[in-house]
DSSP file (Angstrom, degrees, kcal/mol; ACC not computed):
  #  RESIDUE AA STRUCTURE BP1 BP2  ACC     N-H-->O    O-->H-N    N-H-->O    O-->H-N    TCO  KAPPA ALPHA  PHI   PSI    X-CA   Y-CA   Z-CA
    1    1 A X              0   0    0      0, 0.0     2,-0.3     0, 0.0    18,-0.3   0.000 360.0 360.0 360.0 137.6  126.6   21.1  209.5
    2    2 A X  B     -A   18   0A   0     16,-2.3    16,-3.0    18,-0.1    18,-0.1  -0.947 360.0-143.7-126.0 154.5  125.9   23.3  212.3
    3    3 A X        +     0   0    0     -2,-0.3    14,-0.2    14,-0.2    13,-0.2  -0.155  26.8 177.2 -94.6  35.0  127.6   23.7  215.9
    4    4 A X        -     0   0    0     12,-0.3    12,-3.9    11,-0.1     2,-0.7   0.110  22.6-136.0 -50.6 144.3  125.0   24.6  219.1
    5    5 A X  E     +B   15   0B   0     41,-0.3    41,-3.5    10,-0.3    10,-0.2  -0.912  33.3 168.4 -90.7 119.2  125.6   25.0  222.4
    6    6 A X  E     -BC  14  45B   0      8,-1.5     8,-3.5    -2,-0.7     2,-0.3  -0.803  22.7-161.9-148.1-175.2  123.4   23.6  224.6
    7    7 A X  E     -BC  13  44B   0     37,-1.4    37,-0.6     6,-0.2     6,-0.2  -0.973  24.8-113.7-175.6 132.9  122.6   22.5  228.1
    8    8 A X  E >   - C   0  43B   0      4,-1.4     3,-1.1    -2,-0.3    35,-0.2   0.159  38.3-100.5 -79.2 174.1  120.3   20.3  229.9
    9    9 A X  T 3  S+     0   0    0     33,-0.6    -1,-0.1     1,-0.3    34,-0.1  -0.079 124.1  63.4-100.4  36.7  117.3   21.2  232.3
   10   10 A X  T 3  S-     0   0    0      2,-0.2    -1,-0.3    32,-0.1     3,-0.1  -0.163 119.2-110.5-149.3  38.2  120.1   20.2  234.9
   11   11 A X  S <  S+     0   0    0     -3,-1.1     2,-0.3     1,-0.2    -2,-0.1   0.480  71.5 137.6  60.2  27.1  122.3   22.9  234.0
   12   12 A X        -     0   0    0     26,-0.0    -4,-1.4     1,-0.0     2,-0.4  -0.835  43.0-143.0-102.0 136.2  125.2   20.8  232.4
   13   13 A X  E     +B    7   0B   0     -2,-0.3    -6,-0.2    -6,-0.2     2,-0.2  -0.857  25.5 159.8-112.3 147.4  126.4   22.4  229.3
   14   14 A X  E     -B    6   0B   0     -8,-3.5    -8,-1.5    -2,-0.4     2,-0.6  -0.691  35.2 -98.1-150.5-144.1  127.5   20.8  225.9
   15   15 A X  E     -B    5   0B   0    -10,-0.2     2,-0.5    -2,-0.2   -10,-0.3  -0.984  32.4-178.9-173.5  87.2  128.3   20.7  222.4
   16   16 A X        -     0   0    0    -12,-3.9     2,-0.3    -2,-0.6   -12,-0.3  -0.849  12.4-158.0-108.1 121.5  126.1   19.4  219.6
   17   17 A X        +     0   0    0     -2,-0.5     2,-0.3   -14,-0.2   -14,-0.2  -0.698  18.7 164.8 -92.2 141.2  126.3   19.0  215.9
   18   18 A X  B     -A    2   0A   0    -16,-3.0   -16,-2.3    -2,-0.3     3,-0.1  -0.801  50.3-107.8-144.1 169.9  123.3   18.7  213.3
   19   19 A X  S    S-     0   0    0      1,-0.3     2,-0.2    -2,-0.3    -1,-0.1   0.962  97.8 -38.1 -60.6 -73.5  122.6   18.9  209.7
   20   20 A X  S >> S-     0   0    0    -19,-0.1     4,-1.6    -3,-0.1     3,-1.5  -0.818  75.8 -81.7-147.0-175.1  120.8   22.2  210.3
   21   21 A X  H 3> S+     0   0    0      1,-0.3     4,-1.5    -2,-0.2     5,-0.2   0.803 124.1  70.8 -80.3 -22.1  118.4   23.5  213.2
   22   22 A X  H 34 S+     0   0    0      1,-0.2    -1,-0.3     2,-0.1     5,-0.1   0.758  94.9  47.9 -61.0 -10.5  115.8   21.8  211.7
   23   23 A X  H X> S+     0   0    0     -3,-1.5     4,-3.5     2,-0.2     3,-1.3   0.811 111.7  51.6 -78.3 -41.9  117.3   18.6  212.6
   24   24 A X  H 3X S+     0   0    0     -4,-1.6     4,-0.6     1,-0.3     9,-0.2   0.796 108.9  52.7 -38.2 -33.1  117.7   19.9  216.2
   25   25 A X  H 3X S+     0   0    0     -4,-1.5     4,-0.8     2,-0.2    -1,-0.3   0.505 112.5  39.6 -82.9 -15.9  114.2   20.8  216.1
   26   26 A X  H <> S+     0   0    0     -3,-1.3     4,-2.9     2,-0.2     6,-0.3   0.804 117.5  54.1-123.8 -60.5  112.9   17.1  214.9
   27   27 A X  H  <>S+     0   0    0     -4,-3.5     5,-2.1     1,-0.2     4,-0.5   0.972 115.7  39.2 -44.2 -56.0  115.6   15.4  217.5
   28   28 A X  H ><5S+     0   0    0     -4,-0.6     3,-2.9    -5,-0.4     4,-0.4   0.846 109.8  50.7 -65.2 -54.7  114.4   17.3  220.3
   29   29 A X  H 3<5S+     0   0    0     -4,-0.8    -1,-0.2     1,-0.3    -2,-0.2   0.766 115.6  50.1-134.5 -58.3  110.9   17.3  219.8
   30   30 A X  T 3<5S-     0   0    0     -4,-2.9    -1,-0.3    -5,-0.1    -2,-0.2   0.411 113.8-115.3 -73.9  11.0  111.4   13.4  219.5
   31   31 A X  T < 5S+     0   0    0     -3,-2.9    -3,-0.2    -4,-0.5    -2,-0.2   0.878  75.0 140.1  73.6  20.8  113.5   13.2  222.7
   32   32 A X      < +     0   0    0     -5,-2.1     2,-0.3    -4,-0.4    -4,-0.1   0.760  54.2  67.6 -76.2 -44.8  116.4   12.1  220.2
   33   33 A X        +     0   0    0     -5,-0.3     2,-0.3    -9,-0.2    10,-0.1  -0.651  58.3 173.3 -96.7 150.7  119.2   14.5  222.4
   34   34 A X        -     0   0    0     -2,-0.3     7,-0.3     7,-0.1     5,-0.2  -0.984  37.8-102.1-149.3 135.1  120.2   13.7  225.7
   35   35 A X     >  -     0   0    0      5,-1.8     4,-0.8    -2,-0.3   -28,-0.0  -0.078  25.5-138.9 -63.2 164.8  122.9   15.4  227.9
   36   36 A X  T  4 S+     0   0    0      2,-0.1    68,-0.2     3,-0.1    -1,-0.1   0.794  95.5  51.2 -85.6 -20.4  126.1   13.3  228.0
   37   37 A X  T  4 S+     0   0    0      1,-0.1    67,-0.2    66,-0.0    -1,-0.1   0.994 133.2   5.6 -86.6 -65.4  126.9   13.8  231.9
   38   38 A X  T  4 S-     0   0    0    -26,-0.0    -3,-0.2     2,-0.0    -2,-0.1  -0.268  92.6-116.2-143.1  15.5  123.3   12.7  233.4
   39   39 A X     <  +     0   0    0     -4,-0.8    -3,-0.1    -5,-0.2    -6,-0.0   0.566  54.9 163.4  65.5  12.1  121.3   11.5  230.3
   40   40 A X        -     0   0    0      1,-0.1    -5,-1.8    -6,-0.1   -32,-0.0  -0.260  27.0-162.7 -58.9 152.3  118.5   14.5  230.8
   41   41 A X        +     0   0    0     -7,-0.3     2,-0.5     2,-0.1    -7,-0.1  -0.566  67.7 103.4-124.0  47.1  116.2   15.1  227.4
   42   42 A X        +     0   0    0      2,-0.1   -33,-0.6   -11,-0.0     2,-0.3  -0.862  57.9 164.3-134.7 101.0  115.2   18.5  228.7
   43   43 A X  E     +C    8   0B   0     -2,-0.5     2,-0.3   -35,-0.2   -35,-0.2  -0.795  14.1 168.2-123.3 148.0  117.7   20.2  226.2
   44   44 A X  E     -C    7   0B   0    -37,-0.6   -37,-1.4    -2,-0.3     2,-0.1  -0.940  28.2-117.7-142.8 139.0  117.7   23.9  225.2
   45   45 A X  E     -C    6   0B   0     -2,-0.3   -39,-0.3   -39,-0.3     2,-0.3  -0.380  22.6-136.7 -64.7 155.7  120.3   25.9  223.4
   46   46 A X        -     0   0    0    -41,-3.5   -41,-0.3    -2,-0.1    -1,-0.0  -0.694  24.7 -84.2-108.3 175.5  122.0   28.4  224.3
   47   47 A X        -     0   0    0     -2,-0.3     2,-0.3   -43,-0.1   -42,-0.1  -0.342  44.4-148.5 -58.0 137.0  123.3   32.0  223.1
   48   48 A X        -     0   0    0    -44,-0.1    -1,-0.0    -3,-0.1   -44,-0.0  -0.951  10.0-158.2-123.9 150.8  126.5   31.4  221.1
   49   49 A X  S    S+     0   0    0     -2,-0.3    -1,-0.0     1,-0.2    -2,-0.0   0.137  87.7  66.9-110.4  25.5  129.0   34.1  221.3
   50   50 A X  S    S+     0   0    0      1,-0.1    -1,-0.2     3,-0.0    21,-0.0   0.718 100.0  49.1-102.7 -18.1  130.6   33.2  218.1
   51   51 A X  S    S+     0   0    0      2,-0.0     2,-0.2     0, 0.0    -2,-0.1   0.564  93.4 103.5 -89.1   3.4  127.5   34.2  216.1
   52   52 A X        -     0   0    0      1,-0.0     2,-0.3     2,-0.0    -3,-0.0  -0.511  52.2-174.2 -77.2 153.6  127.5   37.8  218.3
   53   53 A X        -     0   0    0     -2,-0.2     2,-0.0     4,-0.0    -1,-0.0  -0.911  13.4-128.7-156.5 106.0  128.7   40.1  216.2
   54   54 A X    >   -     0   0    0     -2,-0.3     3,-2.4     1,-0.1    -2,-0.0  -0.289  16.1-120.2 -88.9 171.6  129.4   43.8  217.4
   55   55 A X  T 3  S+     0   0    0      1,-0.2    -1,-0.1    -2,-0.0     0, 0.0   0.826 108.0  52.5 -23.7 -65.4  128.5   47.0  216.0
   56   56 A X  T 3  S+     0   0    0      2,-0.0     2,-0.3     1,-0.0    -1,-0.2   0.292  75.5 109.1 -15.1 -50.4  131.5   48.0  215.5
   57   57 A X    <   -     0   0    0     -3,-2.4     2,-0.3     1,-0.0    -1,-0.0  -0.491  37.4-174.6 -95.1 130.9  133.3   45.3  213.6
   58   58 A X        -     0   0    0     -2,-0.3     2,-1.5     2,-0.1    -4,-0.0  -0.697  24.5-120.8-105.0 162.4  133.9   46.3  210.5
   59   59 A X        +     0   0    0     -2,-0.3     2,-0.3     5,-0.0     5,-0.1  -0.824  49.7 122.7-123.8 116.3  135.7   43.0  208.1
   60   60 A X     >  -     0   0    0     -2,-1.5     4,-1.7     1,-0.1     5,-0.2  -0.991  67.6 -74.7-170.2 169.4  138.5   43.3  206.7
   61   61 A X  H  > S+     0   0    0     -2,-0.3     4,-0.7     1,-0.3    -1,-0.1   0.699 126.1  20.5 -44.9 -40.8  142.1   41.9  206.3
   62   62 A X  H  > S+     0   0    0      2,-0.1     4,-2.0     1,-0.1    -1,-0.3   0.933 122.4  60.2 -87.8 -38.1  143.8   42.9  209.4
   63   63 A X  H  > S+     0   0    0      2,-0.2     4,-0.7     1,-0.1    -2,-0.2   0.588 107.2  49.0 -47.9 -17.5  140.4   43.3  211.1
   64   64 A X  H  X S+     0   0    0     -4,-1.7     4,-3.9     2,-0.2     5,-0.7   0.778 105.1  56.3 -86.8 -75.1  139.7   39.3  210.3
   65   65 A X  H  X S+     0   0    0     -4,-0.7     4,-1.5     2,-0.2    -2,-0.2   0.817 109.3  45.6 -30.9 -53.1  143.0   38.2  211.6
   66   66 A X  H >X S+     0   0    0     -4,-2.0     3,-3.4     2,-0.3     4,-1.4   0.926 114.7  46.2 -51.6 -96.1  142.3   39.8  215.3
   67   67 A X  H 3X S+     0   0    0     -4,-0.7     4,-2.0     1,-0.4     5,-0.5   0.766 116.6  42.6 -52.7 -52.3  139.0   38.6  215.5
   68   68 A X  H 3X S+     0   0    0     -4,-3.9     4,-0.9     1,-0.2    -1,-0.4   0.911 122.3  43.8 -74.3 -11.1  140.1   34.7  214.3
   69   69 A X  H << S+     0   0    0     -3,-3.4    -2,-0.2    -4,-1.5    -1,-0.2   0.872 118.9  44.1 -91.3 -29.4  143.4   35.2  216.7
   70   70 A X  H >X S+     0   0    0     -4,-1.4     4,-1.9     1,-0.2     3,-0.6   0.915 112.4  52.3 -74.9 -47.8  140.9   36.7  219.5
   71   71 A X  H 3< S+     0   0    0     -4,-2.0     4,-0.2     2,-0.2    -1,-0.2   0.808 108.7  48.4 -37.0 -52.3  138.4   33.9  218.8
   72   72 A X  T 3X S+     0   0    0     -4,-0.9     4,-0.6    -5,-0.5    60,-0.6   0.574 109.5  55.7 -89.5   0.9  141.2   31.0  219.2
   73   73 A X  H <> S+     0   0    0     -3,-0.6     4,-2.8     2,-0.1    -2,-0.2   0.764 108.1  43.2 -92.3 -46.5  142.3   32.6  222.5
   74   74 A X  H  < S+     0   0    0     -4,-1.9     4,-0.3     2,-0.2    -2,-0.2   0.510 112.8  58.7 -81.1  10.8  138.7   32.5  224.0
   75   75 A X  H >> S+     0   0    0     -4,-0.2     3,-3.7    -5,-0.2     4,-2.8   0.834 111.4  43.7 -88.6 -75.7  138.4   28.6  222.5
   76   76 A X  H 3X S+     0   0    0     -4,-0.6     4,-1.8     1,-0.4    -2,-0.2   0.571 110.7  49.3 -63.4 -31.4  141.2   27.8  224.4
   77   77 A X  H 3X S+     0   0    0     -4,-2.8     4,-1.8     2,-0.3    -1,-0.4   0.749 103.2  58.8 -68.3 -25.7  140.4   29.4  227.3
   78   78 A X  H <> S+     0   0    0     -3,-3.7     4,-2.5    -4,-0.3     5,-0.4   0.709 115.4  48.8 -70.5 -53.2  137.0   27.9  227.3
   79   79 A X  H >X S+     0   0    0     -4,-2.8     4,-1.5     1,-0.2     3,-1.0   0.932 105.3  43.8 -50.4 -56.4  139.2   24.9  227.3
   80   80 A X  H 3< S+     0   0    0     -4,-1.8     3,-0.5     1,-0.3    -1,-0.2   0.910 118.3  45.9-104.0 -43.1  141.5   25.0  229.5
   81   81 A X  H 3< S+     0   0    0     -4,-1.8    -1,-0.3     1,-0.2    -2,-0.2   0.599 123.3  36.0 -77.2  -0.4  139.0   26.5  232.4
   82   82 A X  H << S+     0   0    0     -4,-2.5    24,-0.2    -3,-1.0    -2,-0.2   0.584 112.0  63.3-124.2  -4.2  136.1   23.8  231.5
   83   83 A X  S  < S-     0   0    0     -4,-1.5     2,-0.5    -3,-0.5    24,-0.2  -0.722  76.4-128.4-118.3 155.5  138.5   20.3  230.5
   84   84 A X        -     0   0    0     22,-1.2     2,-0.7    -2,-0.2    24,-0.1  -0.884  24.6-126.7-113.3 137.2  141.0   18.4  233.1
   85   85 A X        -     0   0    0     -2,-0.5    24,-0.2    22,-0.1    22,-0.0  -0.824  30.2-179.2 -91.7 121.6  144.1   18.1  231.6
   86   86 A X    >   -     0   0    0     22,-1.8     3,-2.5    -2,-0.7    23,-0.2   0.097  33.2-154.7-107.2   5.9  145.1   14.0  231.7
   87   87 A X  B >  S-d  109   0C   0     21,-0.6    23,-1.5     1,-0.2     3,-1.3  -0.073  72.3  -0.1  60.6-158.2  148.6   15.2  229.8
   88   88 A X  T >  S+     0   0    0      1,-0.3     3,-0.6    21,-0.2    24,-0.2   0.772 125.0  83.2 -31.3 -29.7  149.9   12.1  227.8
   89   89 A X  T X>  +     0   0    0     -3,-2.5     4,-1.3     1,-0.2     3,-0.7   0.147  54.3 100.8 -91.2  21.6  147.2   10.4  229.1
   90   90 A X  H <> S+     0   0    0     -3,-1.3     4,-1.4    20,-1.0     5,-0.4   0.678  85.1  47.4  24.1 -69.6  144.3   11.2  226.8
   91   91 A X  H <> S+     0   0    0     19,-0.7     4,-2.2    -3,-0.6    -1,-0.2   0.895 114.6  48.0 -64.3 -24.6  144.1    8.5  225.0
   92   92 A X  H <> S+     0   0    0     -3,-0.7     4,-0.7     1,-0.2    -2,-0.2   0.891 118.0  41.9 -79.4 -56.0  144.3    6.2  228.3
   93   93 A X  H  < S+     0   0    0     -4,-1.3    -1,-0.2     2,-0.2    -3,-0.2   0.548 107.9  59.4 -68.5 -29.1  141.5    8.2  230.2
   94   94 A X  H >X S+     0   0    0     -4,-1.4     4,-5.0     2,-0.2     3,-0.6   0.869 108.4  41.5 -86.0 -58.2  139.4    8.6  227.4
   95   95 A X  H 3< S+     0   0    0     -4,-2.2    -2,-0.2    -5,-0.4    -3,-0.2   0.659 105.8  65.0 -84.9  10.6  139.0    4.8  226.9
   96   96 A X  T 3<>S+     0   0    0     -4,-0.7     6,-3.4     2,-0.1     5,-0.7   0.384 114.1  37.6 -52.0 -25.3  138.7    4.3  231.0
   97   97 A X  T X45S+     0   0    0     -3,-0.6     3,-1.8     4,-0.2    -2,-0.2   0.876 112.9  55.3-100.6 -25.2  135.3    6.5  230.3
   98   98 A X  T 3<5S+     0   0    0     -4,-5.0    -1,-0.1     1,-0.3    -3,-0.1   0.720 113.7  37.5 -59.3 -21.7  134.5    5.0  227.3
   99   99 A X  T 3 5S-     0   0    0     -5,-0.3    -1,-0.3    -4,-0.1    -2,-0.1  -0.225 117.1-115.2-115.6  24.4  134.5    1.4  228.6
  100  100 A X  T < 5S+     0   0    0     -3,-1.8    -3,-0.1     1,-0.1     3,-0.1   0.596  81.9 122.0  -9.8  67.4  132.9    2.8  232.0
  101  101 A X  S   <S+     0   0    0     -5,-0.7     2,-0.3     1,-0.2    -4,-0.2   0.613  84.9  32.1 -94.0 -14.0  135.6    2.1  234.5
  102  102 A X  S    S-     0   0    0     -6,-3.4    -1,-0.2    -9,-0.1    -2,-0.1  -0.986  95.2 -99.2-135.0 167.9  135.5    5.9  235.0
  103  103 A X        -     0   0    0     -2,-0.3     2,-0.2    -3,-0.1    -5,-0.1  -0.390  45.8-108.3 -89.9 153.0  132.6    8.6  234.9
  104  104 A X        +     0   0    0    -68,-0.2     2,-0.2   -67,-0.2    -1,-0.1  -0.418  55.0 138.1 -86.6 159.6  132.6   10.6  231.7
  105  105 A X        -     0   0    0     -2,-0.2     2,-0.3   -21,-0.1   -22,-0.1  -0.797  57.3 -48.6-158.3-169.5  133.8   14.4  231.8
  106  106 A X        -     0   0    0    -24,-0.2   -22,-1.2    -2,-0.2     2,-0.1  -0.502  53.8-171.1 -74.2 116.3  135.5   16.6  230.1
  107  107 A X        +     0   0    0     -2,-0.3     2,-0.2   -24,-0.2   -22,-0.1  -0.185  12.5 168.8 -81.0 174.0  139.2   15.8  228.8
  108  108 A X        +     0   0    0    -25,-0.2   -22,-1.8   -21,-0.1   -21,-0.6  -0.510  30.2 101.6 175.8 149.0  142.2   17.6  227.1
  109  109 A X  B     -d   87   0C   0     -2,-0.2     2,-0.3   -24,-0.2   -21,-0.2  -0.877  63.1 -76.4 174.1-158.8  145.6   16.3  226.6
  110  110 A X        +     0   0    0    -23,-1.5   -20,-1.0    -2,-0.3   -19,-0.7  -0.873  35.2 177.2-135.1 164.8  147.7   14.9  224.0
  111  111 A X        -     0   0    0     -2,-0.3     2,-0.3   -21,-0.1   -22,-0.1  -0.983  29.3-111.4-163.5 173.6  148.0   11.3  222.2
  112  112 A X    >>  -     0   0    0    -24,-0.2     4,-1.9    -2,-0.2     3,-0.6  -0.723  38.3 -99.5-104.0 148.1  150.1    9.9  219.4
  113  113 A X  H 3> S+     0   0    0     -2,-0.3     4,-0.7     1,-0.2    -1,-0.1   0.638 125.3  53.7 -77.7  17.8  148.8    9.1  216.5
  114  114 A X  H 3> S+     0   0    0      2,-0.2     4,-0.6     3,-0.1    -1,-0.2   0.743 107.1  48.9 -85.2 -36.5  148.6    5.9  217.1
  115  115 A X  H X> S+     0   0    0     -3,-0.6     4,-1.6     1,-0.2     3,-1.3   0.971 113.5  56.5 -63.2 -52.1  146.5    6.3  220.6
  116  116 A X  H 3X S+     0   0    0     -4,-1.9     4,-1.4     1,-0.3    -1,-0.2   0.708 107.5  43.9-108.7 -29.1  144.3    8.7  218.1
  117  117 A X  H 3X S+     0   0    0     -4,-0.7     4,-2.0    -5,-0.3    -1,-0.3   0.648 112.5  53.0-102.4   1.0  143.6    5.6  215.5
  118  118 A X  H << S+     0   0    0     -3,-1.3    -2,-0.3    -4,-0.6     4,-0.3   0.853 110.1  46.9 -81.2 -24.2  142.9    3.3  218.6
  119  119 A X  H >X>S+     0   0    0     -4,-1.6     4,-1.4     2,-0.2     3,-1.4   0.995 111.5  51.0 -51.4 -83.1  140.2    6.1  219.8
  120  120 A X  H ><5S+     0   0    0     -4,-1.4     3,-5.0     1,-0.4     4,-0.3   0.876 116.5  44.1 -17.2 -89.2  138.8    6.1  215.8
  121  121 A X  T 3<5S+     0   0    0     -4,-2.0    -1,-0.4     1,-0.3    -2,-0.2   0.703 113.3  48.9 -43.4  -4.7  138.6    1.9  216.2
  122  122 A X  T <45S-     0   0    0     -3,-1.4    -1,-0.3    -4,-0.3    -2,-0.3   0.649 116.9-112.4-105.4 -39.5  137.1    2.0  219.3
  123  123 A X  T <<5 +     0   0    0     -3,-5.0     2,-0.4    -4,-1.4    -3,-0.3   0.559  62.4 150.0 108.3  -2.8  134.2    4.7  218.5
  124  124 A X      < -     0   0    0     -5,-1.4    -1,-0.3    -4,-0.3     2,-0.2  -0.624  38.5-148.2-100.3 110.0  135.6    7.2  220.6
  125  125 A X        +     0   0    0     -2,-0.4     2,-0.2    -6,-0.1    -1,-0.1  -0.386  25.1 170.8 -72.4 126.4  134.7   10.5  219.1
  126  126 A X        -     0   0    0     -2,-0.2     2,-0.3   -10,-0.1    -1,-0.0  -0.670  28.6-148.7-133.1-163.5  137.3   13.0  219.7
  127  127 A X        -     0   0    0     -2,-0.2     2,-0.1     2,-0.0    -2,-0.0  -0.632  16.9-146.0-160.8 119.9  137.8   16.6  218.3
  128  128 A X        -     0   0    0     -2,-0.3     2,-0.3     1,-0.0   -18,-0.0  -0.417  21.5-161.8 -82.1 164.6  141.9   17.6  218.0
  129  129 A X        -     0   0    0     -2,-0.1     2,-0.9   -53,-0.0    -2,-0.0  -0.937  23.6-120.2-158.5  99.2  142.3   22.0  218.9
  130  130 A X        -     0   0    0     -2,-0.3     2,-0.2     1,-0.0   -54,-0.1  -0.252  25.1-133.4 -18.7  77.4  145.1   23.9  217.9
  131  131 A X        -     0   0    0     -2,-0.9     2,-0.2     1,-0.1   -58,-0.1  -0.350  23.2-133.2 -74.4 137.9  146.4   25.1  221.2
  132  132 A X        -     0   0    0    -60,-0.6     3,-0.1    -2,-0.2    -1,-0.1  -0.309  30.5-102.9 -53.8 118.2  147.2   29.2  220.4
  133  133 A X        -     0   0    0     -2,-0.2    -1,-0.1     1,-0.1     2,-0.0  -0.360  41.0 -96.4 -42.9 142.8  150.7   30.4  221.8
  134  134 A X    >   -     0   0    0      1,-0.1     3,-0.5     4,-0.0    -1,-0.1  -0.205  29.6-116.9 -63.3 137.3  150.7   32.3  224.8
  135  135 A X  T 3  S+     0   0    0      1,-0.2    -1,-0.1    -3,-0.1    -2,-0.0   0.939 115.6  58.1 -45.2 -54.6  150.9   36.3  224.2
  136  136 A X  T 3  S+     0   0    0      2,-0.1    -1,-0.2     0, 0.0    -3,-0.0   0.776  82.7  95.5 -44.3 -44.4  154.1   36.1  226.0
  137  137 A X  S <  S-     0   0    0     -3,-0.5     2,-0.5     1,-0.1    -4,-0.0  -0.015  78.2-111.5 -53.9 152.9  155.9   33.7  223.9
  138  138 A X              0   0    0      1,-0.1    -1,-0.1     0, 0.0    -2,-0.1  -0.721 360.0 360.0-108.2 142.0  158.2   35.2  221.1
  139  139 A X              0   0    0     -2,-0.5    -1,-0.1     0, 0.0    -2,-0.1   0.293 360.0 360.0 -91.0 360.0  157.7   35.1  217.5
């Protein structure tokens, strides 16, 4: 499986998964993707900055750690500045959009696992994220 980022010809960006890019290639080309916000089939990918890779970086054992700890700060960040945080209410809000009593966007919250295996029955696709401790916090 592969992850792209990608983003409609009405500038809304999102998240897709495929077999490989040849499947990306065969969906699009058959009008197969469609944005989630506004239903667009004018799809493109975008530049991923997890596959950039500098000069610089050299791999190795402490050098790995940084880069996956640096990595799960800029997920989260990604997060936190592009999802509304519904809190508790996650599970509640998710199946208000699902059932369209409210327009879809972007979530983040918490749910129990019980909310998480009513999502599952329901179809409601979800994708759980480690949130990183804050740099401040004490070890």
């Amino acid at each position: 499986m592969i992850a792209f980022d990608l983003q409609c010809s009405n500038g809304h960006t999102f998240e897709g998964w495929f077999e490989d890019s040849r499947t990306f290639d065969i969906q699009k080309k058959k009008g197969l993707i469609s944005c989630p916000v506004c239903e667009d089939t004018g799809i493109s990918k975008l530049p991923s900055t997890f596959a950039i890779k500098s000069s610089h970086f050299t791999p190795g054992v402490s050098d790995s750690h940084v880069a996956l700890e640096s990595l799960g700060r800029e997920i989260a960040d990604y997060v936190d500045k592009n999802f509304d945080d519904v809190g508790c209410n996650f599970a509640k809000e998710a199946l208000k959009m699902h059932y369209g009593v409210t327009e879809p966007k972007n979530i983040r919250g918490v749910s129990t696992g019980e909310e998480e295996k009513t999502l599952k029955k329901e179809g409601i696709e979800f994708l759980k994220i480690p949130a990183p401790a804050s740099p401040d916090a004490e070890t």
